[in-house]
C-alpha positions as CSV (number, residue, x, y, z in Angstrom):
1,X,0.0,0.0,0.0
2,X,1.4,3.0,-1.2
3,X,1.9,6.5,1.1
4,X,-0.8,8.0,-1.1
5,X,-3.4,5.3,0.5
6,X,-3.7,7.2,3.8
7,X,-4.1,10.5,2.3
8,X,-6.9,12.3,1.1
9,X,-8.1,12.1,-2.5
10,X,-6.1,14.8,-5.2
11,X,-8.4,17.5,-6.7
12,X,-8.4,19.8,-9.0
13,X,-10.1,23.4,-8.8
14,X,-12.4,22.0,-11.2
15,X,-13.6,18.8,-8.9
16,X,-13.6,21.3,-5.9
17,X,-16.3,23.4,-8.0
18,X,-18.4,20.8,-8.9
19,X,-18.2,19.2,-5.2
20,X,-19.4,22.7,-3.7
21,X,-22.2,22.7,-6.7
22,X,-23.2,19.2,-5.4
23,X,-23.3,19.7,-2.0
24,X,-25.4,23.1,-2.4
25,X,-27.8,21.2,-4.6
26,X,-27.7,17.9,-1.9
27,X,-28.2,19.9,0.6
28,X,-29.8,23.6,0.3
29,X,-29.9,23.8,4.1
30,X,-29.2,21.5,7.3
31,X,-31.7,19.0,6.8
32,X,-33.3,17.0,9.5
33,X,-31.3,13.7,10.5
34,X,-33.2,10.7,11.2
35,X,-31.7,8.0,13.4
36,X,-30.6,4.8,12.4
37,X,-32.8,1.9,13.2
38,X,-31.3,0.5,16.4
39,X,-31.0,-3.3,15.2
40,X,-31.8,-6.0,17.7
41,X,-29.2,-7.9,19.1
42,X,-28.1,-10.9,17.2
43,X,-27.4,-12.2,13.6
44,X,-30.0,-11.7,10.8
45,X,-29.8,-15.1,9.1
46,X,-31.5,-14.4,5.5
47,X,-32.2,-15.7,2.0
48,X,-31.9,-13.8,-1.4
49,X,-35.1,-14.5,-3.4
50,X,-35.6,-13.6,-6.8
51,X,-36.9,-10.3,-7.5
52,X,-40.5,-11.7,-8.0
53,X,-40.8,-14.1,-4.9
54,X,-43.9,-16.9,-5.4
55,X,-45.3,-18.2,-2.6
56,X,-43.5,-21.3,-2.4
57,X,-40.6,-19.2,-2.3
58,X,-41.2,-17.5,0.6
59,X,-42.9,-21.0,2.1
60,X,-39.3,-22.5,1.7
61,X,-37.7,-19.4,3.8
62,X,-39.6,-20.4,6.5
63,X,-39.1,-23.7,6.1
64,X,-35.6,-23.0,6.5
65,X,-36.2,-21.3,9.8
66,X,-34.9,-18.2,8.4
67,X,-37.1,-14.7,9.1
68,X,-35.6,-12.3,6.4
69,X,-34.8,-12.1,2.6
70,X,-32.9,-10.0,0.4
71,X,-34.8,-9.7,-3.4
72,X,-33.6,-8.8,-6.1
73,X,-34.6,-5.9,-8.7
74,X,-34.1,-3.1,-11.2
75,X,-35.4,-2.3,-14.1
76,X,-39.1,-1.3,-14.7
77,X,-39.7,-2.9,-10.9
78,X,-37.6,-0.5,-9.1
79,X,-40.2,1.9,-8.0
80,X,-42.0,2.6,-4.9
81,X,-45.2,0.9,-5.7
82,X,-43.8,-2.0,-6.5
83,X,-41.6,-1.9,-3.6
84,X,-44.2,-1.4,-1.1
85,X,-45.8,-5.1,-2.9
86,X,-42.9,-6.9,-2.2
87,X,-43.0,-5.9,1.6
88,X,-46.6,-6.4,1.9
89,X,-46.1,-9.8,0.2
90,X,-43.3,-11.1,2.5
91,X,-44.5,-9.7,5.7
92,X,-48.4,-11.8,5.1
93,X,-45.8,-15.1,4.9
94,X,-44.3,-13.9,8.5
95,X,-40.9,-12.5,7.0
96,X,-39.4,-9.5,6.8
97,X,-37.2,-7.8,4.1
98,X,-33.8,-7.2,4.8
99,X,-33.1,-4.7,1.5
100,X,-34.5,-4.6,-2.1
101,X,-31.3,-4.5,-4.7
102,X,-31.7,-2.3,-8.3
103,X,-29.3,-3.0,-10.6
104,X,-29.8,0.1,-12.1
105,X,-27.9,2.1,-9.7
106,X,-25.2,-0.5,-8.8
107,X,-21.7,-0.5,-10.2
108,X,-22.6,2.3,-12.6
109,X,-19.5,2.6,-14.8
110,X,-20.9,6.7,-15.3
111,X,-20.7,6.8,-11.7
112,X,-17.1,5.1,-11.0
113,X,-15.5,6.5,-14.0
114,X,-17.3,9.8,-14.8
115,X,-19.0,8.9,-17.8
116,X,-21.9,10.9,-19.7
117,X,-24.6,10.4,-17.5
118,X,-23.0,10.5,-14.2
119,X,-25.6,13.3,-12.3
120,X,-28.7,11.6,-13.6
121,X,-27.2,8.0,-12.3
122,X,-26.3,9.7,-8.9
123,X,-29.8,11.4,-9.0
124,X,-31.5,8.0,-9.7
125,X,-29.6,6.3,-6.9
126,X,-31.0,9.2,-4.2
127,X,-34.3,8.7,-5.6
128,X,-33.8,4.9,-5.3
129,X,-33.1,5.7,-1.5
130,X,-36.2,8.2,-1.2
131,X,-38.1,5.2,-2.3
132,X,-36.6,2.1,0.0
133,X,-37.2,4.3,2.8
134,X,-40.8,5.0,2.0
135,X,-41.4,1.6,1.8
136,X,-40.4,1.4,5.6
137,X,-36.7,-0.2,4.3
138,X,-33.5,1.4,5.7
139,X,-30.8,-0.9,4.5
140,X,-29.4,-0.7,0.4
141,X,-26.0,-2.6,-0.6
142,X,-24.1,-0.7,-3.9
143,X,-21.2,-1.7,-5.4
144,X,-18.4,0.9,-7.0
145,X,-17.2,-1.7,-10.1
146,X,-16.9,0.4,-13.3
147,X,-16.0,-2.4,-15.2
148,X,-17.9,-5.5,-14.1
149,X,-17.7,-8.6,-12.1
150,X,-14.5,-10.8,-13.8
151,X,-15.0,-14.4,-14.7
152,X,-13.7,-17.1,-16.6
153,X,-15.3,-20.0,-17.7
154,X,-16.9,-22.0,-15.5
155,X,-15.1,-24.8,-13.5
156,X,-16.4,-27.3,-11.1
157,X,-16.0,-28.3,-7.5
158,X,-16.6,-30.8,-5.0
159,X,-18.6,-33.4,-6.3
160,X,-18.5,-32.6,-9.6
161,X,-21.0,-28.9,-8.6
162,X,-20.7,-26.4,-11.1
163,X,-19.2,-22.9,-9.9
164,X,-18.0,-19.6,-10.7
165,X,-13.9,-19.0,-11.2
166,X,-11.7,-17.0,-12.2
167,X,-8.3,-17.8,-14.0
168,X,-5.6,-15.1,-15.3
169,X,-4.6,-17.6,-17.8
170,X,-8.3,-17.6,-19.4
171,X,-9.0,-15.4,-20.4
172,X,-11.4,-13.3,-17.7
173,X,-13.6,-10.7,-18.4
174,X,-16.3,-8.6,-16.7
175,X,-20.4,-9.0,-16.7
176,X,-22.8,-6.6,-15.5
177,X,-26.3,-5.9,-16.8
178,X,-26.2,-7.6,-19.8
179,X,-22.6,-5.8,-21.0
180,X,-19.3,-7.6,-21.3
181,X,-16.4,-6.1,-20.7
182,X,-12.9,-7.1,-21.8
183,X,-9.8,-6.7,-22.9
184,X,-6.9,-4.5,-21.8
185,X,-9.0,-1.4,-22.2
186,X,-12.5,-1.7,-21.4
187,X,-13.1,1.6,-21.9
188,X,-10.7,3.3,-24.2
189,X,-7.8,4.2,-22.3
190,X,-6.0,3.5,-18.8
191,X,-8.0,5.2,-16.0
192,X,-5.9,6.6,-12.4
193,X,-6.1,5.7,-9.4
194,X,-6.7,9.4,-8.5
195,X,-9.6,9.6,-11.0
196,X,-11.2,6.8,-9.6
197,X,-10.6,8.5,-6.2
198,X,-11.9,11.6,-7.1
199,X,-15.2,10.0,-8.3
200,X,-16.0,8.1,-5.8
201,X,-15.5,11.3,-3.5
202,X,-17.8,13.3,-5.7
203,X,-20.6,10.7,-5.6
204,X,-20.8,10.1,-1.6
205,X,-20.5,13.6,-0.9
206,X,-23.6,13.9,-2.5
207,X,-25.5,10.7,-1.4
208,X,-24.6,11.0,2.3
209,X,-26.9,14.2,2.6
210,X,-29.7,11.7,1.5
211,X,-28.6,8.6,3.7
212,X,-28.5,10.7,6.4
213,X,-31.7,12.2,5.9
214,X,-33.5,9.3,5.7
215,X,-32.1,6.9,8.0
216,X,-30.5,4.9,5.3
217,X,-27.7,2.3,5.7
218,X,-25.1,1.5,2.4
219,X,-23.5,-1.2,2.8
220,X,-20.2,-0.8,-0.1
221,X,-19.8,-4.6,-1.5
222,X,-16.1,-5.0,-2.2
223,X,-14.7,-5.2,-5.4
224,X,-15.0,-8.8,-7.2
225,X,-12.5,-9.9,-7.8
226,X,-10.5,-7.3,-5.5
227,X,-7.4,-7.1,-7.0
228,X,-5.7,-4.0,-8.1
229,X,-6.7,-3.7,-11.7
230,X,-8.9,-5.3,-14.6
231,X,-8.9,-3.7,-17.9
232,X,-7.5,-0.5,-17.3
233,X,-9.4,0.4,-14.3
234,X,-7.6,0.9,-11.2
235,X,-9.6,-1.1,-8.1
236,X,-8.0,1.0,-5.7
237,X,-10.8,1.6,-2.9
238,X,-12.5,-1.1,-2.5
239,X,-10.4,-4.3,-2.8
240,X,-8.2,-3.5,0.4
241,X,-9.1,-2.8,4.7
242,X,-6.7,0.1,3.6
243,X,-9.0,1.2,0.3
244,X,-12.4,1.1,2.6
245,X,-10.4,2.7,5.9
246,X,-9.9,5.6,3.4
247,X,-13.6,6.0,1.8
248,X,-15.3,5.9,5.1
249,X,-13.2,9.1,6.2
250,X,-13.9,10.5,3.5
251,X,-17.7,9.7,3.8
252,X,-17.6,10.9,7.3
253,X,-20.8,9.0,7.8
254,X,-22.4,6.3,10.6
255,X,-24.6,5.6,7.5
256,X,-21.7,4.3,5.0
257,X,-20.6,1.3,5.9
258,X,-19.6,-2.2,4.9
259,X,-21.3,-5.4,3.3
260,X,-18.3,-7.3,3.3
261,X,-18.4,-10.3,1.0
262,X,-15.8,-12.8,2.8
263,X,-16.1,-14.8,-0.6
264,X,-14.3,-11.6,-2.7
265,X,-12.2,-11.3,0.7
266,X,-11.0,-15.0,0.3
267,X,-10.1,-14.2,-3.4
268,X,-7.8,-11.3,-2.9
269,X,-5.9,-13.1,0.0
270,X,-2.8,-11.0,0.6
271,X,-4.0,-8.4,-1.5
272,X,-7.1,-7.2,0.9
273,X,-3.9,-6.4,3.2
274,X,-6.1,-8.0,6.7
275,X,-7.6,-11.1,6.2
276,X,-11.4,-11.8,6.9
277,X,-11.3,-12.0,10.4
278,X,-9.2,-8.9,11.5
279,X,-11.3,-7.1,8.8
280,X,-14.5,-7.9,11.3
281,X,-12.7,-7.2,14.2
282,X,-11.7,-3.6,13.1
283,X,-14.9,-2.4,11.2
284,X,-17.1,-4.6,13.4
285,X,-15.9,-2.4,17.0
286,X,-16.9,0.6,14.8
287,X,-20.3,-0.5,13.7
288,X,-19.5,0.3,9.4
289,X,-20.4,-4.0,9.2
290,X,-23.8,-3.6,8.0
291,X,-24.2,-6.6,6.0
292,X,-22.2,-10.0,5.0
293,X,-22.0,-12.5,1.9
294,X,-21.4,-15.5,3.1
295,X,-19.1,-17.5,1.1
296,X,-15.6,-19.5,0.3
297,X,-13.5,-20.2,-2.3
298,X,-10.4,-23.0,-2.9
299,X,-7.6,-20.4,-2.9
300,X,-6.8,-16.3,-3.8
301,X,-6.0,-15.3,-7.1
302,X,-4.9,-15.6,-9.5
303,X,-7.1,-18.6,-10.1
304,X,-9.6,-19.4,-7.6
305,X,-13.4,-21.3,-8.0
306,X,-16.1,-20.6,-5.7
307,X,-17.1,-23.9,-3.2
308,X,-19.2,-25.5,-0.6
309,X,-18.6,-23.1,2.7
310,X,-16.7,-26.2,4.3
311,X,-15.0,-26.9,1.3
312,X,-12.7,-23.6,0.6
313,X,-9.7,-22.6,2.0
314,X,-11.3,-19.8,4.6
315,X,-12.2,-20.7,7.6
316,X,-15.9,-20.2,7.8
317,X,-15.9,-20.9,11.6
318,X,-13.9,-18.1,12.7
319,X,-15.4,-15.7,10.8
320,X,-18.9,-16.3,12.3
321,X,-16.8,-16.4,15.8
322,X,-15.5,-13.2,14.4
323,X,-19.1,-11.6,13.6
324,X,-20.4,-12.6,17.1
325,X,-17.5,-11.1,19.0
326,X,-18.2,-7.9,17.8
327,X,-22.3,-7.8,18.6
328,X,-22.9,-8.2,14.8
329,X,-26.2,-7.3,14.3
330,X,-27.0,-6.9,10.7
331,X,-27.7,-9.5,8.0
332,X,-26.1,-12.5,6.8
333,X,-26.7,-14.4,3.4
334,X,-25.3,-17.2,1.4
335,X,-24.1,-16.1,-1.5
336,X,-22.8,-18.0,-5.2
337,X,-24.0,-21.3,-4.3
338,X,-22.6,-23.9,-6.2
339,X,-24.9,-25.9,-8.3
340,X,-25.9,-29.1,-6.8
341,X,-28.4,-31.8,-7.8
342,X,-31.6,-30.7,-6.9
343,X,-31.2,-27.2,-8.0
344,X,-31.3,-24.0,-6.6
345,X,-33.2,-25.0,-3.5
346,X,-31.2,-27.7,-2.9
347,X,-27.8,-25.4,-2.8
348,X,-29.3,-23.2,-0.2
349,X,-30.7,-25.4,1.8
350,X,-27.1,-27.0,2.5
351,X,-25.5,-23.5,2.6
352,X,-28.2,-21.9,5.5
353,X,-28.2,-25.0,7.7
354,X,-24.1,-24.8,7.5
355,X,-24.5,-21.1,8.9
356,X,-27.4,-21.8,11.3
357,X,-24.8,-24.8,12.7
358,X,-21.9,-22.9,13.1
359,X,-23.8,-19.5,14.2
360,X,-25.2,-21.4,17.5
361,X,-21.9,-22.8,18.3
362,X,-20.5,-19.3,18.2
363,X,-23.2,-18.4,20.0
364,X,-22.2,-20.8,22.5
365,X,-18.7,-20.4,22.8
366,X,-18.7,-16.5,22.9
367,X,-22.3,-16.0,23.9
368,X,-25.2,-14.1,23.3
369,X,-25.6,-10.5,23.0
370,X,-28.9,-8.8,25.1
């Protein structure tokens, strides 16, 4: 990690205009602050659904003993009407929704690399916000990839279980709403890690007004894979405990925080600069853990493929020690599930009743919270 890591972002007169134009049209005047939602003690175990949940969906939640999901969205769907649906839907089946994604407003490549578009994205995402939080929901995850999530072709795992991987040597390139992305260049030229600083700055200086407004948490997803660059874009803030140290200073926010995916933590290794555990430890003792993907891999990069949670090389235990030695009280989800026989269902099932196991020993050996 270079010296440049622990200072604040470079800008030019030009980015300090356009900040103090944002900040003037984010916030005209003090507004009001409403208090985060003081979360009950204990882990949030709960299950993504897809972004139009059937009945039997929700029926197998329950089944699974679990009490909240996470669904999925964007497009058309993400508006407020359909959002209060959703929550009316899953609360008559006795659950409760943990956040509503929109892939509209998550790693926007105008956003992250200050492409045409970039104020209407932002103004999109606050609007997103406005709209979560009138449908009673004060939790969002985003992501800051310009460029993608990087893949190779699929490998398999235990058992012969199809997963995700990612290998150097073939040939990797990024996927995100529909686009591909690849080559040296994704997008024309080679982009700074000061430029990427600088936009990042611009956008939560602008959002944090909002968050704080409403009583929204963000939980920042780090970058997948984190390593520090893919296709000419640097991934210089959130791929290291340094990188995400740095943006929540300069957030400056109990709202921003971190949904830290242990399974993109497992695939940087020495790269992420703390490993999984001291990550929790640190971030946890500050309350920024908001959220957490749940998930393993059999080894860093360069060439890693996603596995069964007691299958990789991270330890899966200790991190839920980890989470329950800090009072974690926010969400937990498994996340990537290989493909097993049986399908979809049958590749959660084994993934929540691995976390509910090792969750109540942790809960033994540390203890509950009250």
């Amino acid at each position: 990690m270079t010296a440049t890591m622990s200072q604040k972002p470079f800008l030019t007169r030009r980015d300090f205009g356009s900040l103090a134009a944002a900040g003037a049209l984010a916030s005209p005047a003090a507004a009001a602050k409403r208090p985060l939602e003081n979360w009950a003690p204990g882990i949030k175990m709960s299950v993504q659904v897809p972004a139009e949940p059937s009945d039997d969906d929700l029926k197998f939640v329950n089944q699974l003993g679990v009490k909240y999901v996470n669904i999925g969205g964007g497009g058309s769907t993400a508006n407020l009407e359909n959002y209060l649906r959703l929550k009316k839907k899953v609360e008559a089946a006795g659950l409760k929704v943990w956040n509503i994604s929109n892939g509209n407003v998550h790693n926007m490549p105008e956003v992250t690399l200050n492409l045409p578009g970039r104020d209407q994205k932002i103004e999109e995402y606050k609007q997103f916000l406005r709209n979560l939080a009138k449908a009673g929901i004060y939790y969002t995850t985003y992501a800051h990839m310009g460029n993608g999530i990087w893949s190779s072709e699929r490998e398999t795992t235990r058992g012969g279980a199809g997963a995700r991987a990612f290998d150097t040597a073939k040939n990797p390139k990024g996927f995100w709403a529909s686009k591909v992305f690849e080559g040296e260049l994704t997008h024309g030229r080679k982009y700074s890690k000061e430029e990427i600083w600088e936009n990042f700055t611009y956008f939560i200086k602008q959002v944090k007004p909002v968050a704080e407004e409403l009583g929204m948490r963000i939980g920042i997803h780090p970058d997948d894979p984190p390593v520090p660059e893919l296709g000419g874009i640097p991934r210089c803030i959130f791929s290291s405990f340094d990188g995400y140290k740095r943006a929540f200073e300069i957030a400056d926010s109990p709202n921003i925080g971190m949904c830290l995916c242990c399974g993109c933590w497992l695939e940087g290794g020495k790269l992420t600069g703390k490993g999984p555990v001291e990550t929790i430890q640190y971030f946890g003792k500050l309350k920024k853990l908001f959220k957490i993907h749940f998930r393993n891999v059999n080894a860093p990069y360069p060439h890693f493929v996603e596995t069964f949670m007691d299958a990789g090389y991270g330890n899966m235990y200790l991190i839920m020690k980890a989470l329950q030695q800090v009072d974690f009280r926010g969400c937990i989800i498994g996340d990537h599930f290989p493909e097993m026989v049986g399908g979809r269902n049958a590749s959660m099932a084994y993934g929540v009743a691995y976390m509910r196991a090792i969750l109540e020993r942790a809960e033994a050996e540390v203890g509950k919270h009250t």
